[in-house]
Every structure is written in structure tokens, then in C-alpha cells.
TORPALUM-718093 format. One record per residue: residue in three letters; x, y, z of N, C-alpha, C in turn. Coordinates in steps of 0.02 Angstrom, whole numbers, padded with zeros to 5 digits, always signed. Layout:
N
alaXYZXYZXYZ
...
This chain:
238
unk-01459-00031+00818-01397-00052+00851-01341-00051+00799
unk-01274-00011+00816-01217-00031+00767-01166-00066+00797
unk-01132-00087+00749-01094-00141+00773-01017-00102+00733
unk-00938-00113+00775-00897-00104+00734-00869-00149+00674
unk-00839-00127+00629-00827-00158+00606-00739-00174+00588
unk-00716-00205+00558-00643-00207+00516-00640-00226+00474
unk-00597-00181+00425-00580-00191+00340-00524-00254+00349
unk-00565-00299+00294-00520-00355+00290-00478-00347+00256
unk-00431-00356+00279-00345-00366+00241-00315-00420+00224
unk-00347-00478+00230-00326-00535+00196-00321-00533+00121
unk-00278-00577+00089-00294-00577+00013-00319-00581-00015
unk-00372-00632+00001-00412-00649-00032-00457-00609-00043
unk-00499-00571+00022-00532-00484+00017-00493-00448-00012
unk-00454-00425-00013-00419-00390-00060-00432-00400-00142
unk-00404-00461-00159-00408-00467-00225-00468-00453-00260
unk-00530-00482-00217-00594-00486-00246-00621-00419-00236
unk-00615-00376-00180-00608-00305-00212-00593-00276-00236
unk-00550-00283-00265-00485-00224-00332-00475-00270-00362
unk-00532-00318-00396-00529-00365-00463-00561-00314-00524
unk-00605-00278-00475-00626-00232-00552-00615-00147-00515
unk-00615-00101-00532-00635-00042-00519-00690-00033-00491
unk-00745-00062-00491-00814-00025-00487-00831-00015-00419
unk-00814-00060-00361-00804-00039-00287-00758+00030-00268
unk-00694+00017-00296-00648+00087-00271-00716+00154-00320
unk-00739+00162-00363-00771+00213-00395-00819+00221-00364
unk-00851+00162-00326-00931+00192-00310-00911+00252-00219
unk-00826+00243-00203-00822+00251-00138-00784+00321-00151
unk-00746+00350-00214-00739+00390-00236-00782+00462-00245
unk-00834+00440-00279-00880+00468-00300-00934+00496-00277
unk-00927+00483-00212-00965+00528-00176-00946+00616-00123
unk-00864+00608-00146-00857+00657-00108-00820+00703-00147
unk-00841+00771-00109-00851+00835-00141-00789+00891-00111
unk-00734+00853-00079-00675+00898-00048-00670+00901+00031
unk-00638+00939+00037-00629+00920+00119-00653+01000+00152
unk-00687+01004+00199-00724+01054+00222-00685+01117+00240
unk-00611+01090+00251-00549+01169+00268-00518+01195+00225
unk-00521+01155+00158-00502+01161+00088-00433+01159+00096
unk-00417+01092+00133-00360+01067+00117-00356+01007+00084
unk-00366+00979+00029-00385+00937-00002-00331+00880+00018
unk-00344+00837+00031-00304+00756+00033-00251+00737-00026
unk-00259+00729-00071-00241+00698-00142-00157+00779-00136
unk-00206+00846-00142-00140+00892-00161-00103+00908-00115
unk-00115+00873-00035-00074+00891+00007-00030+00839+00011
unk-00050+00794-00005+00012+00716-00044+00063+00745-00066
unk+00014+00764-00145+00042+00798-00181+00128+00846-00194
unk+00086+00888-00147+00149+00935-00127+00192+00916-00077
unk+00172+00858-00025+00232+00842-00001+00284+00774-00042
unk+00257+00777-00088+00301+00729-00137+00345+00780-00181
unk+00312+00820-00226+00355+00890-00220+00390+00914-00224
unk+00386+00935-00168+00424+00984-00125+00493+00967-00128
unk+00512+00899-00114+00579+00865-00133+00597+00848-00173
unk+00576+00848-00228+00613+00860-00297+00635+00788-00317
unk+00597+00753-00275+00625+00667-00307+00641+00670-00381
unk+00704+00595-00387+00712+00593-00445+00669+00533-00475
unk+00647+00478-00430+00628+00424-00416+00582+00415-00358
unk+00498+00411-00409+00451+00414-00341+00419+00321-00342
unk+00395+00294-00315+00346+00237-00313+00297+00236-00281
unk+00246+00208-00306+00191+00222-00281+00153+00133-00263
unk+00146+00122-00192+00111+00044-00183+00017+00039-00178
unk+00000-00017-00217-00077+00002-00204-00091+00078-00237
unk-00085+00072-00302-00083+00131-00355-00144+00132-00385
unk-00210+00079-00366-00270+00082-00416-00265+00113-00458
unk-00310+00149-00482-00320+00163-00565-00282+00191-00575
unk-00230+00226-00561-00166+00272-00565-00171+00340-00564
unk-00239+00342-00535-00259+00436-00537-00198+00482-00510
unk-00164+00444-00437-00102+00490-00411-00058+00491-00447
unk-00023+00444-00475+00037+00419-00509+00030+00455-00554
unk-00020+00474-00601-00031+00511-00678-00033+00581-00628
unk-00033+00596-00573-00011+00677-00568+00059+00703-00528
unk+00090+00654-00505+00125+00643-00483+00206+00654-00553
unk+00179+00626-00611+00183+00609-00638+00211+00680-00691
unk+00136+00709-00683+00127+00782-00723+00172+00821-00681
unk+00176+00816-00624+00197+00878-00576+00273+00884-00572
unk+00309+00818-00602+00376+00824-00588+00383+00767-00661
unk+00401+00811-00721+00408+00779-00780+00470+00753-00784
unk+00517+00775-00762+00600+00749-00753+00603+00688-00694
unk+00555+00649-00673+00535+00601-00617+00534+00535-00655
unk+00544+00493-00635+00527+00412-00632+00494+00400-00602
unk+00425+00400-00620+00379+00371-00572+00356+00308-00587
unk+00346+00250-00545+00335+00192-00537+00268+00158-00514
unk+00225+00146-00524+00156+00135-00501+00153+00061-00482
unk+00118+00027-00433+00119-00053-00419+00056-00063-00389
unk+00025-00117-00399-00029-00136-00373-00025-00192-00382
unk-00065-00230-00325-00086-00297-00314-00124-00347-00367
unk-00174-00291-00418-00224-00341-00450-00221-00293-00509
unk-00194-00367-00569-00192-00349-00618-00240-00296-00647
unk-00295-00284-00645-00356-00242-00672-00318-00182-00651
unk-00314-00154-00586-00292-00095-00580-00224-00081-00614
unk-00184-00128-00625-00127-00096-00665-00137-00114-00746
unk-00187-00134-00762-00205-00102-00821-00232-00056-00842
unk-00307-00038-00781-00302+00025-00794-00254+00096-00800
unk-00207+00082-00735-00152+00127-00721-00116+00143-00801
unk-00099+00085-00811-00059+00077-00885-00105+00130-00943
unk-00169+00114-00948-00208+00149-00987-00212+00222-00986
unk-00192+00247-00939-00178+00306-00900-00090+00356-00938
unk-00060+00293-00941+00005+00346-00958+00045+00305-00942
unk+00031+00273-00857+00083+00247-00794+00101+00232-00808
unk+00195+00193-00797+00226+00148-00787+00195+00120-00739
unk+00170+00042-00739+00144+00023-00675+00131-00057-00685
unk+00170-00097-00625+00170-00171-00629+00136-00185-00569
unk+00129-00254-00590+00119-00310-00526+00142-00316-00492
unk+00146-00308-00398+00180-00311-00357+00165-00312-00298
unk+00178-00368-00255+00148-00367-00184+00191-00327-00133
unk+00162-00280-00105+00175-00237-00074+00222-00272-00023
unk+00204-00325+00008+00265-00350+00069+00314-00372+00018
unk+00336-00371-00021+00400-00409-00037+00417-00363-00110
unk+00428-00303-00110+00446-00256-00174+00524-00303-00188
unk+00496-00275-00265+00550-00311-00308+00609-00274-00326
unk+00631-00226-00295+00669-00175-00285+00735-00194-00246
unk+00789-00163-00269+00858-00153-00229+00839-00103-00186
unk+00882-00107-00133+00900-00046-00069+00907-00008-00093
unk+00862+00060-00061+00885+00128-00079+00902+00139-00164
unk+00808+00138-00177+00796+00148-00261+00762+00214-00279
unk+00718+00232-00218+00670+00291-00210+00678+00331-00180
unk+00674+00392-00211+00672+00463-00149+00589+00479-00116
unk+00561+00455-00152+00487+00463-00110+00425+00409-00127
unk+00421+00364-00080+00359+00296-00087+00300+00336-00073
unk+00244+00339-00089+00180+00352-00079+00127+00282-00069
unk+00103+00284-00031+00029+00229-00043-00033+00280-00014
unk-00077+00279-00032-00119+00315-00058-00187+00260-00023
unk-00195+00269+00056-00269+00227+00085-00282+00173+00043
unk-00215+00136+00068-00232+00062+00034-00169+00024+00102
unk-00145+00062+00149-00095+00001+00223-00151-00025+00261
unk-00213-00009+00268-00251-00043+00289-00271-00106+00262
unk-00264-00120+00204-00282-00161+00163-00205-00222+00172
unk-00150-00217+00181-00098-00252+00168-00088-00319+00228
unk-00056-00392+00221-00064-00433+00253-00027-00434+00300
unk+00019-00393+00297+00063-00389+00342+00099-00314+00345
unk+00046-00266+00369+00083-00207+00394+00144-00201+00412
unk+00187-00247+00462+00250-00256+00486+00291-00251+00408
unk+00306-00308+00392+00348-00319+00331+00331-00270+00281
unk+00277-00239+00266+00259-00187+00206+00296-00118+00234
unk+00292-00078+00279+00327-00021+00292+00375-00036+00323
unk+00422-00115+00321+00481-00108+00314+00518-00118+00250
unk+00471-00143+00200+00503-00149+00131+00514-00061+00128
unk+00476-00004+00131+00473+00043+00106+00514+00056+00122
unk+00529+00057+00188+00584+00081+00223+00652+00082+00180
unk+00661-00005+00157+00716-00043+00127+00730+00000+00065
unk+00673+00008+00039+00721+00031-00037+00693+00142-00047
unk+00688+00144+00005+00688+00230+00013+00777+00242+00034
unk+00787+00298-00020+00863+00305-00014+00865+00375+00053
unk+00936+00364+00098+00936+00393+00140+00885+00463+00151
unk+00861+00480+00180+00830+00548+00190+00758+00551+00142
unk+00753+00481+00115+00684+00484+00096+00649+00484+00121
unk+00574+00482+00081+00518+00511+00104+00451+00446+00086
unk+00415+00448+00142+00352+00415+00147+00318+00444+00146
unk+00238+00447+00099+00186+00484+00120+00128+00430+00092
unk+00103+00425+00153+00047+00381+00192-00017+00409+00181
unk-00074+00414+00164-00122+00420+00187-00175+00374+00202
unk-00223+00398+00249-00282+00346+00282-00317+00388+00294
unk-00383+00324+00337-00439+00360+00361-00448+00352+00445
unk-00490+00393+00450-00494+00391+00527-00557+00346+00557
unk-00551+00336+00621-00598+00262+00643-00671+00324+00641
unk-00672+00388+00612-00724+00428+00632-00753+00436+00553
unk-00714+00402+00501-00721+00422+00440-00816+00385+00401
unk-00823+00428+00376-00923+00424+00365-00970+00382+00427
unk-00941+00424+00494-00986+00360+00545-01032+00391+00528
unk-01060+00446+00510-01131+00467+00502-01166+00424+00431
unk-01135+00426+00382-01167+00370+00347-01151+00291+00363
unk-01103+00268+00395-01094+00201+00407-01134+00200+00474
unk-01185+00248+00500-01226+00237+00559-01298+00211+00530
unk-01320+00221+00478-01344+00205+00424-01362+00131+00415
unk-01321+00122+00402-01308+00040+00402-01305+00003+00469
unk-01313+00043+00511-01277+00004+00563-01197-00028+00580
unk-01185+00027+00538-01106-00008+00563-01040+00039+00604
unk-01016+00013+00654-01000+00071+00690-00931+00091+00680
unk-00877+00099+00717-00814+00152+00675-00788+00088+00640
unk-00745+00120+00593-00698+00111+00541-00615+00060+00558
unk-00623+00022+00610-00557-00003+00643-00534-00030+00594
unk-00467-00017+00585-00422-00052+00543-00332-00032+00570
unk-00305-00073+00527-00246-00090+00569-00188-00018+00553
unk-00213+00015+00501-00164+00083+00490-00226+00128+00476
unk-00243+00167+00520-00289+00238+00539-00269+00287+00577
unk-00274+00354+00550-00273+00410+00584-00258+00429+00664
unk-00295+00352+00674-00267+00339+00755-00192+00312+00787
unk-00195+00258+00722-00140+00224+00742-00085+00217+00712
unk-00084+00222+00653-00044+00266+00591+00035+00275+00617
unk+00030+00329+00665+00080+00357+00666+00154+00303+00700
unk+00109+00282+00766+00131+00224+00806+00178+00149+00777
unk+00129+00157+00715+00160+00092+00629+00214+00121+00619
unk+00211+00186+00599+00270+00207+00578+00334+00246+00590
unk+00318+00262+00665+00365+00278+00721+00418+00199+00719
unk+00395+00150+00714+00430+00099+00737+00500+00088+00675
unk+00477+00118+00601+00532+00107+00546+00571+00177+00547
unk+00522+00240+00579+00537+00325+00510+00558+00345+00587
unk+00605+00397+00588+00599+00444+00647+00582+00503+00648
unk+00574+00519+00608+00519+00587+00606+00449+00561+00568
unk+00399+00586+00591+00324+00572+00577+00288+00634+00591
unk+00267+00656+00532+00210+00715+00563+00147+00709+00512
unk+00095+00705+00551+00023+00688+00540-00021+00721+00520
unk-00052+00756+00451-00082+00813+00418-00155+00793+00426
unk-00195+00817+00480-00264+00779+00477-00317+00835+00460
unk-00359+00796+00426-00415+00827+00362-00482+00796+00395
unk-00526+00853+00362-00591+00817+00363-00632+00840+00304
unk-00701+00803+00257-00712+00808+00204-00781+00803+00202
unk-00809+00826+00158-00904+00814+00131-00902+00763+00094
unk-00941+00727+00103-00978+00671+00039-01030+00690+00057
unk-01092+00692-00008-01143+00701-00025-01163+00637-00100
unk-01215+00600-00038-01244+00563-00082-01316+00543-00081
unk-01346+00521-00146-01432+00509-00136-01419+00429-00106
unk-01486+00420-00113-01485+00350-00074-01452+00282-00109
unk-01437+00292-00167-01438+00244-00209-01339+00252-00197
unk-01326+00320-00222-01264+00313-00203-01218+00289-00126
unk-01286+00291-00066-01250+00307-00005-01234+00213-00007
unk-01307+00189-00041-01309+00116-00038-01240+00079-00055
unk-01233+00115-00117-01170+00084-00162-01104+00096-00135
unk-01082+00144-00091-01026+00156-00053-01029+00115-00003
unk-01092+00064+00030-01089+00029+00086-01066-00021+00059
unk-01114-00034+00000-01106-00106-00038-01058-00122-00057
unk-00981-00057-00048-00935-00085-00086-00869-00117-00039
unk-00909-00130+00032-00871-00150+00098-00909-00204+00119
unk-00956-00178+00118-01019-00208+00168-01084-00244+00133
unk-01092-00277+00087-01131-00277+00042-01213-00306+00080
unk-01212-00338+00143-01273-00364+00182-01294-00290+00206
unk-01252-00248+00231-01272-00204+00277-01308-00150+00249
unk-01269-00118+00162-01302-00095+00121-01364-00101+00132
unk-01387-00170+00122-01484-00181+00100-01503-00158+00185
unk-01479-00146+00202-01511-00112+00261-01541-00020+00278
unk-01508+00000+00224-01511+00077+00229-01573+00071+00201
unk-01629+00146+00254-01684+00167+00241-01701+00201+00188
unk-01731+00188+00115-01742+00237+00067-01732+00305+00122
unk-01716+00362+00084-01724+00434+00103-01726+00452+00023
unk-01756+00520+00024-01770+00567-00026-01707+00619-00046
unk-01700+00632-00114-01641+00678-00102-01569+00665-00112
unk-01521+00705-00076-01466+00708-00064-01439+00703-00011
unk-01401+00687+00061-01388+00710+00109-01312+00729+00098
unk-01297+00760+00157-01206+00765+00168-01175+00714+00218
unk-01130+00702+00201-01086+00659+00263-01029+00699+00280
unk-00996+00661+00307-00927+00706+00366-00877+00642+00337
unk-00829+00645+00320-00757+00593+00316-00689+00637+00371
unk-00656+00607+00380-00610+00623+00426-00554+00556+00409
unk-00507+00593+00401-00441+00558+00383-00353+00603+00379
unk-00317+00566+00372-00239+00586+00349-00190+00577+00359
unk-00145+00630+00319-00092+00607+00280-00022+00592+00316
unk+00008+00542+00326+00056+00569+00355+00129+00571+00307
unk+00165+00596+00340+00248+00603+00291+00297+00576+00336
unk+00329+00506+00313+00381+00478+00351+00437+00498+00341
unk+00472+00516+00385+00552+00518+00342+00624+00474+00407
């Protein structure tokens, strides 16, 4: 029997997950690209880009993997990295980043500071969706740019069937995404992906364990390697 579930977005879940790295890595690390070879991360990427920001920010920046290419890709840029829990913006920092402490509902920013905000599958996670993509809103200078990504309520149901646990509901997904951000952006268009993870059992365990940690001890040894299916994406607000 599976049951659905929802990613907690309270703070307190939050904090105690992105107190260290080792949850965001074990959920990383299992996947191997996206099956149309449109990769997630460079289709961000290029729609950050493409516009030539002079001034990008990035909310919920974990280890700063985007920010440090973001970073590379437009050397004449100000890029800004922020995260919720100190650990990740030290790592970020260790990285290159400019990157502080900052709660996503209440940026410490003047109006119209950024030509392009990124958050990077972390609005699911925030306490207040409402007030967070209207801060963005607040300090994106006219004709700026949002780029969003998430996952979809379809994202590893084949390994989260595993566990018993059934779709992925959360409050900003692939489903509903757009609807969040129709209400601040008036143009919205929705880049949707789907991806392989391949993991042995130990790894499939550790990607449960890093949500779900009861449900984990539930997966059946298997032998091997298997593949999974992810399904998610990007969208670009403007």
C-alpha cells in the first residue's frame, strides 16, 4: 500500500535538513541526466543567459553549484547567492560565491536590484510561498526575469513506490507551479523534463532516507543497480 506524501516546509524541517549537506548529496547523486538530453541545471542556465543580466540572485543556493556557474558563464555579472542555513552558505562561500544568510520571505534587498532571481527546487521548501515570489517579484528590475525550477508530483514514483510512498505533493510542482506564479509574473512558460536516476540499493535507501527516513527501512534489499524515471521543470517568469 502507498500512501502520498508532502515535503515539509516548515522551518524547522527545513533547517534540520540543510543543516549539513549530506541529505541534498545523497538526492543528487543518483541521477545520470535527463532522458531527452535536455538537462535541467543548463536549461536554467541559458535562460539566465540569454539576458545578459548585470545582477543575478540566487534564493535557496545550497552548496552553490549553480551560482559558481552562473557565475563562470557571465564574468562581468554580480552574482549573489542566499540560503537559509548557515552550512550551505559556507559551503557556497568555499566555492568562490558571494553568498549570505537570508530568508527567502523577507530579502534584504531594495526594489528593483536584479535582472534575473533564480531558485533552484528549493519554493517547495519555503513558509510562505505567497510572500516569497512576491519578494522576488519586489526587487526584479522591470522586465526581469525568474527562473524557477521543481519537481513533478510524478517525480521517482517508481522508486518512491518502493517505499511505499505515493506522489510527490508539494505546494510549488510542475503541476502547480505555474498557477503560483501567474498570480505575481505575466508571462510564464513551463520547460518540462524528464530524467534517469540509477541507483543500488543502498543508494536508493539513502535518497529515501533523506525525506523519509522510517520509510527508507522499508525498501526490499535488491541486487545490483536499477533505473528510475524523475520528471520535473523549469519555469521562466517574467
Amino acid at each position: 500500500m502507498t500512501h502520498s506524501r508532502t515535503i515539509g516546509h516548515d522551518r524547522a524541517t527545513v533547517r534540520r535538513q540543510y543543516s549539513s549537506e549530506e541529505p541534498l548529496e545523497a538526492r543528487r547523486s543518483i541521477w545520470r541526466g535527463t532522458v531527452d538530453g535536455t538537462a535541467p541545471h543548463d536549461l536554467a542556465l541559458a535562460r539566465v543567459v540569454e539576458v545578459a543580466p548585470a545582477d543575478v540572485l540566487e534564493i535557496g543556493c545550497g552548496t552553490g553549484e549553480f551560482a559558481v556557474r552562473v557565475a563562470a558563464a557571465l564574468p562581468d555579472a554580480t552574482v549573489t547567492a542566499t540560503d537559509q542555513s548557515e552550512r550551505m552558505v559556507d559551503l557556497s562561500r568555499e566555492r568562490g560565491v558571494s553568498a549570505e544568510v537570508v530568508d527567502a520571505t523577507d530579502l534584504p534587498y531594495a526594489d528593483a536590484s536584479f535582472d534575473v532571481v533564480c531558485a533552484m527546487w528549493m519554493l517547495y521548501h519555503v513558509p510562505d510561498l505567497e510572500r516569497t515570489i512576491a519578494e522576488v517579484r519586489r526587487v526584479l528590475r522591470p522586465g526581469g526575469r525568474f527562473i524557477a525550477a521543481t519537481n513533478s508530483e510524478r517525480h521517482t514514483a517508481d522508486l518512491r513506490a518502493l517505499a511505499g510512498i505515493g506522489p510527490a505533493r508539494t505546494q510549488f510542482s510542475s503541476e502547480n507551479g505555474e498557477a503560483a506564479l501567474r498570480a505575481h509574473f505575466e508571462h510564464v512558460v513551463a520547460h518540462h523534463h524528464t530524467a534517469r536516476a540509477v541507483a543500488d540499493h543502498a543508494a536508493a535507501t539513502a535518497y529515501i532516507a533523506s525525506f523519509a527516513p522510517d520509510a527508507a527501512r522499508t525498501i526490499e534489499p535488491y541486487d545490483g543497480e536499477r533505473t528510475f524515471t524523475g520528471a520535473g521543470t523549469v519555469f521562466v517568469a517574467s
